[in-house]
N, C-alpha and C positions, 0 to 999 in steps of 0.2 A: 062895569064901568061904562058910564056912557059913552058915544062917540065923538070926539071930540073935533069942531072943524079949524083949521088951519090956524084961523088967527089965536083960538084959546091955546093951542099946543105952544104957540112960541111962547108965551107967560110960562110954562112948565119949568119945574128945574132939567137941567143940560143932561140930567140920566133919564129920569122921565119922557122929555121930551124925542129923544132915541127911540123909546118902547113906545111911543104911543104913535108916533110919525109912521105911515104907510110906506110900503116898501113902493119904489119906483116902478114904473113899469119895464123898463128897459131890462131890470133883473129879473125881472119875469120871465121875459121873451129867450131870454139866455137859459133859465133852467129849464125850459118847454123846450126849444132847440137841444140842449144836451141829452134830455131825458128821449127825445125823437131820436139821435140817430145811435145812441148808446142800442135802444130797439131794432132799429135798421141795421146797426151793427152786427147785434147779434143774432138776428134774422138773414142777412148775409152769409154769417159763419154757418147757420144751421144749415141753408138751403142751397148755400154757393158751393161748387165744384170746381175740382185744378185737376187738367190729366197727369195720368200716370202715364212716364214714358221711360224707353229702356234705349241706351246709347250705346252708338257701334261708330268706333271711326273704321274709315276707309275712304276709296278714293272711287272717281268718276273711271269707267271703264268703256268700251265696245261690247254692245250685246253677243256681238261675235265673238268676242275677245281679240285684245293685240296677236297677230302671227309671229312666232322667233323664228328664225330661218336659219338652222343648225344644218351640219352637213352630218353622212352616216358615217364615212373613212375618213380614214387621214388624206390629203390630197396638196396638190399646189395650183393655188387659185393660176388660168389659163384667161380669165377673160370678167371683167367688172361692167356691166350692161347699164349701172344704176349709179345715182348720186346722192346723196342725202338730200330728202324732202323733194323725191321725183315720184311723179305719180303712177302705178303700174296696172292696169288689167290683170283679173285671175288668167292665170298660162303664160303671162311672158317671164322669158330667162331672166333672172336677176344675173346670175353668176356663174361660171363655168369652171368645172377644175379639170386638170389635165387625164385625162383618160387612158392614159401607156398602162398604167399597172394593171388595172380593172381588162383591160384589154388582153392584153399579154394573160392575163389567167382563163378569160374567156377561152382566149384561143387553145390553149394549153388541154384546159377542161375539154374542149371540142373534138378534138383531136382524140385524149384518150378518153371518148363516150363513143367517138366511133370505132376504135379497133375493138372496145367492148362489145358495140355492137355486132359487127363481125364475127368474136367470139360465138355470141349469143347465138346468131344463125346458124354457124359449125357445130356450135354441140346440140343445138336443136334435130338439124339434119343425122349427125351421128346416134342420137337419139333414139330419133326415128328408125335409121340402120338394125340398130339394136334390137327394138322389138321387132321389128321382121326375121332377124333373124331367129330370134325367140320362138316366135309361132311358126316356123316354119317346122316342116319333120326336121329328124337328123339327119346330119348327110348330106341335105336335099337342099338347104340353101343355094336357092339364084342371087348371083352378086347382082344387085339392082344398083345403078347410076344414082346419086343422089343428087336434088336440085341445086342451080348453080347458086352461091356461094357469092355476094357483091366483090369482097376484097378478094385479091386473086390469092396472095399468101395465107388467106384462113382456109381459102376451096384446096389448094394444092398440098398445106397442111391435110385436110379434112383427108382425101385420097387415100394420103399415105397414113392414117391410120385405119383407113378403110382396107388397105392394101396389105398391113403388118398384120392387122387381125385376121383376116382372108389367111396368107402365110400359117399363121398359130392353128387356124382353127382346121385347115387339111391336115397340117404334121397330127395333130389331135385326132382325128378323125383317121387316118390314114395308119396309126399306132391301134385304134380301136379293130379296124377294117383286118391288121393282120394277128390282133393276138384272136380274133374269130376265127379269122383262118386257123391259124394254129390249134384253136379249140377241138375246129372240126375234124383235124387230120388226129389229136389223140383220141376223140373219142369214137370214129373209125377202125382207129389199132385197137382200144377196149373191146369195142364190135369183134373185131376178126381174132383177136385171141378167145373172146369167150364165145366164139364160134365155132372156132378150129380146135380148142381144149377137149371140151365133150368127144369130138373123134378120135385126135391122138390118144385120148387115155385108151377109148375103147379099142383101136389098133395093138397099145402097148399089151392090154390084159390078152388079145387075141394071137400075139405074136410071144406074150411069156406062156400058152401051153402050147405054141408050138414048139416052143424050145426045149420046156421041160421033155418034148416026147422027144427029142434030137431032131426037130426033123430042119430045124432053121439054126443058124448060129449065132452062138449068143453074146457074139460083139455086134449082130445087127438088131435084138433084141436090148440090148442096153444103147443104144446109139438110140432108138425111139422114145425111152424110156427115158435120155437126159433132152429131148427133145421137148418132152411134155411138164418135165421140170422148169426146162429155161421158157415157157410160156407161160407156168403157171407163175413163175416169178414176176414176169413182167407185166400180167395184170393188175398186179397192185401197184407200180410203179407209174404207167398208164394210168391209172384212176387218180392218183395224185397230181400227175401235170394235168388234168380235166379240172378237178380242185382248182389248183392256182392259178390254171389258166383262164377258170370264170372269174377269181377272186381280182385277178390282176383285171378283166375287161369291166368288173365293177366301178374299180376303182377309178380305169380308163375315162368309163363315162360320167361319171362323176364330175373329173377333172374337165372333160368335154363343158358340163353342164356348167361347171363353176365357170369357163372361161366365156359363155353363150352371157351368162347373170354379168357377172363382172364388168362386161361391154359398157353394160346399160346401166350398172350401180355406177362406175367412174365417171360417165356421162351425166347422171343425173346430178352426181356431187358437185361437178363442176358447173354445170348449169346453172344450177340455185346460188353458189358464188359467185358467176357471171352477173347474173341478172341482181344478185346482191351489190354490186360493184357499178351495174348497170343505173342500179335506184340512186345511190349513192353520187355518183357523179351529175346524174340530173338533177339533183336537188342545187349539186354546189353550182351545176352550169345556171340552173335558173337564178340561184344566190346572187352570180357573177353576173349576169344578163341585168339585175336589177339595181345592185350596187352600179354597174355602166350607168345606165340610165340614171342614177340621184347624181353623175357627176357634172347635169345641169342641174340646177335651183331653179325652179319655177314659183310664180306667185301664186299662194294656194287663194286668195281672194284679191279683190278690185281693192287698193289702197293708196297709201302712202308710205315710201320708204324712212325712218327712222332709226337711228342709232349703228347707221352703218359702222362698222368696224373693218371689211378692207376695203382697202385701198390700191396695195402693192400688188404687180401682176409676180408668179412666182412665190406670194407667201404662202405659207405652210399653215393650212387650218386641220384642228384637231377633229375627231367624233364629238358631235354635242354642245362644241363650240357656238357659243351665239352671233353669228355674222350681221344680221340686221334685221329689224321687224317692220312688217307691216301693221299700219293702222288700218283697217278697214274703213275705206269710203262710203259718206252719207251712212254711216250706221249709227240707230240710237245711241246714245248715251245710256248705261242704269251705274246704280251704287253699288261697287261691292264691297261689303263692310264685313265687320268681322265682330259679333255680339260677344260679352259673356259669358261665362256660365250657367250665374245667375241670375239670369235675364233669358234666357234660349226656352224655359219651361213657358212663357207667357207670350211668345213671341207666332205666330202662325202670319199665312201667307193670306192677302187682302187685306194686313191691319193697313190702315192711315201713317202716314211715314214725314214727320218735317225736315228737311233737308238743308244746313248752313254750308253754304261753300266757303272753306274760310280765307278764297282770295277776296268775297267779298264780304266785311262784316256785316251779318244779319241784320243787327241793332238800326244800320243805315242802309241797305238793300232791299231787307226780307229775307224769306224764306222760300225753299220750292217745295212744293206738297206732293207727294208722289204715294206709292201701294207695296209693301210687297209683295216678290212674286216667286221667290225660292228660300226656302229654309233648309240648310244643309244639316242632315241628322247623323254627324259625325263630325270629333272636333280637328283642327288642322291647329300646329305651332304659331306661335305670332313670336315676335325675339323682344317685346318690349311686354304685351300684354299675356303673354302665356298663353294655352289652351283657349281660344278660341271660337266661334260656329260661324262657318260663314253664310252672308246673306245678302240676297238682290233687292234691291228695289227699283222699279221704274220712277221714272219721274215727268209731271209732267208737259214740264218746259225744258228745249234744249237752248236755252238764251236765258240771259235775265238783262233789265234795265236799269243799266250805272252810269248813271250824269247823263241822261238825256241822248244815250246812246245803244245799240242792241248788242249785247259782247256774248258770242256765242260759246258755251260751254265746252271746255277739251279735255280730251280725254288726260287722266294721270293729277287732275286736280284733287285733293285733299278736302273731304267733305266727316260732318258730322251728322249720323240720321238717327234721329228721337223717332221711336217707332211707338204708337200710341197703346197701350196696354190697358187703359181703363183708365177711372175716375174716382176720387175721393172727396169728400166735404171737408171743408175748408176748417173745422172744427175739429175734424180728426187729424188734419196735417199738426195744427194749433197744442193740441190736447197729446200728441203720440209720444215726447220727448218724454213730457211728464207722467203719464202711462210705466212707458218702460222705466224709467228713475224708479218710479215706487215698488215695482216690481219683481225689481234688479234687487230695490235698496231691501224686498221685505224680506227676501233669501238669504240675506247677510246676516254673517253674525253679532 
């Protein structure tokens, strides 16, 4: 069909004239337009990227951390140094509690560390005593003076059991000294009878042929003759007191020896109980020396007093009790938040961190851009979010600018940190619902 120019078309009938009339340009420009950014659009979706980020609430902190200012004992507050929102140097007093009890046991403890000690030196000295007298021969112990003794009642204790054992140890020795004697005087008599037997018999046989021939009488002949009887009897009886009389000086010395060990075993026993008793007290006196000393509160850094809680001179604070905290002075601010579960796998220290503080909304403030810079690999309770991970991030403004003014960042504000995890196209955000549906839907029955 040929082409037909303007004015033949209006002659056409009113359907013809439709089909053959040229389309306008203005519809042109419209489906080049749509068909352009329909292109653009989905060249966007293909090529564009959105991060992927993992959210932890929590709140603005001290890089130092807040200090709690707990006491160790029970006490009754003696002196309040501070006020709420007064500013202190690390080492000055915040608060004092009364030191009588702490005191009173110091003293207590002092006292019986020193009579201990005293001990110590007594049985030290006695000790000593001991093995001298040990190595020394028998018998022959020199009482040797033993060194003076600080307490006067452990020295003059010491003496007199210097002095009792001295006593024990003559009777001993002096029991030894005469069953020897004794020793020596039967076996002497053993000596002279079986010295004098051999003659008498040979007298008796010499004086019974004198008698057999009449020439002597023989009631002098048997008078010899029970003479040599009654020696020979008492040989044997003699040789048994020599017996018992070693058996008893055995025994003598024995008992000697046991009483020389003894000295020095009861000495030692009690020594090492001393010095037992000795360790034991030093431990509680240094206990008591240091509990003294917590019954000042010092400021463990340079800050600001908060959340004081006394007041009253007189009141009664528990162990553990929270009295007041320090905020630390001019210290950064970071975030500690609290990730996750499933988020803590993707999370490392130096990701990109966006920070909404939600006294100011982001939408009309911003955002503060900050890094982390600890990942805790263990989880902690949260009472709202469960198992937890906690984590730091720096940030790198400690202000931000609201209505044309600089409001400086404090601590215990309530923040939300997107920690940047990666990246995704914009086509798989698009695409992922529908993914999973089909996936979900192809496992069904």
């Amino acid at each position: 069909m040929a082409k037909l120019n303007k004015a033949n078309i209006e002659f056409l009938p009113a359907a013809l004239e439709i089909q053959a009339a040229p389309a306008p340009k203005w519809a042109r420009s419209i489906v080049w337009t749509l068909v352009i950014l329909l292109v653009v659009t989905i060249t966007w979706l293909c090529w564009g990227r959105i991060d992927i980020v993992a959210s932890a609430q929590g709140k603005l902190v001290p890089q130092q951390q807040v200090q709690v200012i707990q006491p160790i004992e029970t006490g009754a507050v003696l002196a309040v140094h501070v006020k709420e929102g007064s500013e202190v140097v690390e080492g000055q007093i915040l608060l004092e509690l009364d030191p009588a009890i702490t005191q009173a046991d110091k003293q207590d403890l002092t006292a019986q560390l020193n009579h201990v000690n005293a001990q110590v030196e007594r049985l030290r000295e006695l000790l000593l005593f001991a093995q001298q007298v040990i190595d020394n021969d028998e018998g022959k112990i020199r009482f040797v003076t033993p060194k003076s003794v600080h307490n006067d009642t452990e020295h003059n204790l010491l003496l007199s059991q210097i002095k009792e054992f001295e006593q024990s140890r003559q009777a001993a020795w002096s029991a030894i000294v005469s069953l020897e004697a004794q020793l020596m005087g039967a076996q002497l008599s053993v000596k002279k009878i079986q010295t004098m037997l051999p003659l008498i018999e040979e007298r008796t046989q010499s004086l019974k042929v004198l008698e057999n021939e009449k020439l002597v009488a023989r009631e002098q002949y048997l008078s010899l003759k029970q003479e040599a009887l009654d020696l020979a009897g008492q040989l044997p009886i003699e040789q048994a007191t020599v017996r018992e009389l070693k058996s008893q000086i055995s025994q003598a010395k024995a008992q000697y020896a046991l009483l020389l060990t003894d000295l020095r075993k009861q000495s030692l026993i009690e020594l090492n109980d001393a010095l037992s008793r000795q360790t034991t007290l030093k431990q509680q006196l240094a206990k008591s020396t240091f509990l003294e000393g917590k019954t000042r509160l010092v400021a463990p850094v340079s800050g600001t007093v908060e959340a004081l809680s006394v007041t009253t001179i007189g009141q009664i604070v528990t162990p553990a009790q929270e009295l007041m905290r320090i905020v630390p002075m001019n210290d950064m601010l970071v975030v500690d938040a609290g990730l996750l579960n499933k988020d803590i796998g993707f999370v490392f220290i130096g990701q990109e961190v966006e920070v909404k503080i939600e006294s100011f909304p982001f939408t009309r403030y911003g955002v503060i851009e900050g890094k982390v810079i600890d990942v805790s690999m263990d989880a902690m309770e949260h009472e709202v979010h469960g198992l937890v991970f906690p984590i730091k991030v720096a940030i790198e403004k400690q202000s931000m600018l609201i209505d044309d003014r600089i409001v400086a960042l404090s601590s215990g504000m309530t923040v939300t940190a997107e920690v940047k995890t990666g990246y995704r196209r914009i086509i798989e955000f698009l695409l992922s619902p529908i993914i999973q549906s089909v996936n979900e839907g192809a496992r069904e029955r």
